[in-house]
Structure formats: structure tokens, C-alpha cells
N, C-alpha and C positions, 0 to 999 in steps of 0.2 A: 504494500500500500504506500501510497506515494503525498509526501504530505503537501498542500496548497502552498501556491505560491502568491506571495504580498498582489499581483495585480490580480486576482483571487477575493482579497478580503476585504473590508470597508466597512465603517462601525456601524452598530449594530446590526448586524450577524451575529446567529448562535454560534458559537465555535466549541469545541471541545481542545482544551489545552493540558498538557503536563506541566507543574509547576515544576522549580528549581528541587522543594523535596520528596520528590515523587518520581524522580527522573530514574531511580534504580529499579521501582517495582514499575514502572509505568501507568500508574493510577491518573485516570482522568477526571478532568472539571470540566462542568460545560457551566455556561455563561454566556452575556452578550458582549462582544466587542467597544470597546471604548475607545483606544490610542494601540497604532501600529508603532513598536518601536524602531525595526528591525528594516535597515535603513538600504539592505541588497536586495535584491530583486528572487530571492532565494534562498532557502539555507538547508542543509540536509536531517537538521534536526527540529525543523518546524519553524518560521517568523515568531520572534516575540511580538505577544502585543499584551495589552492592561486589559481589564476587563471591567466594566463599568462597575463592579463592586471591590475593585483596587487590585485583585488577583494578577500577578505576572505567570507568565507563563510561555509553552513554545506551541502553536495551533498544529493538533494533529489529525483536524479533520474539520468540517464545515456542517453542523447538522442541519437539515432540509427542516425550512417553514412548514 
């Protein structure tokens, strides 16, 4: 599975993201999108972005409205 790429995302979007401490078991959050951080056009461990309830994280998927 191939994770989205930044011209992909745009806030508010649901995303599902791994945070910084969750990155070992891969536990996912889902939320909506706030601030894209993640300033390349790609990354192979997912875009960071915020999540309108302050969450950082790296988007490992896009859940469907």
C-alpha cells in the first residue's frame, strides 16, 4: 500500500495518520486534517501534517467521505 502524496491532501480530509509514538506498532489515528507540514512533494513514510485537534502525525491513508 502506497501512502498519499501532499498534492493528494488538503485540510479537512479525514486522514488516518501514525503518530511519532506509534511508529513501532503502527497504531493508527484518524482525524481531520488541519496544516500540511511536510514541505516535498512526497515522502516514503507518509506527509506530516496536524490534525485539527493538535495530533502530529505521518498520513497513511485518506478515509473516503
Amino acid at each position: 500500500m502506497t501512502v498519499p502524496a501532499r498534492k493528494e491532501l488538503s485540510p479537512g480530509l479525514r486522514v488516518a495518520i501514525v503518530l511519532k509514538r506509534d511508529q513501532r506498532t503502527g497504531k493508527r489515528t484518524t482525524g481531520v486534517l488541519s496544516t500540511i507540514l511536510t514541505k516535498s512533494p512526497t515522502h516514503p513514510h507518509g506527509i506530516k501534517v496536524r490534525l485539527q485537534d493538535g495530533q502530529v502525525g505521518r498520513v497513511q491513508e485518506i478515509i473516503a467521505p
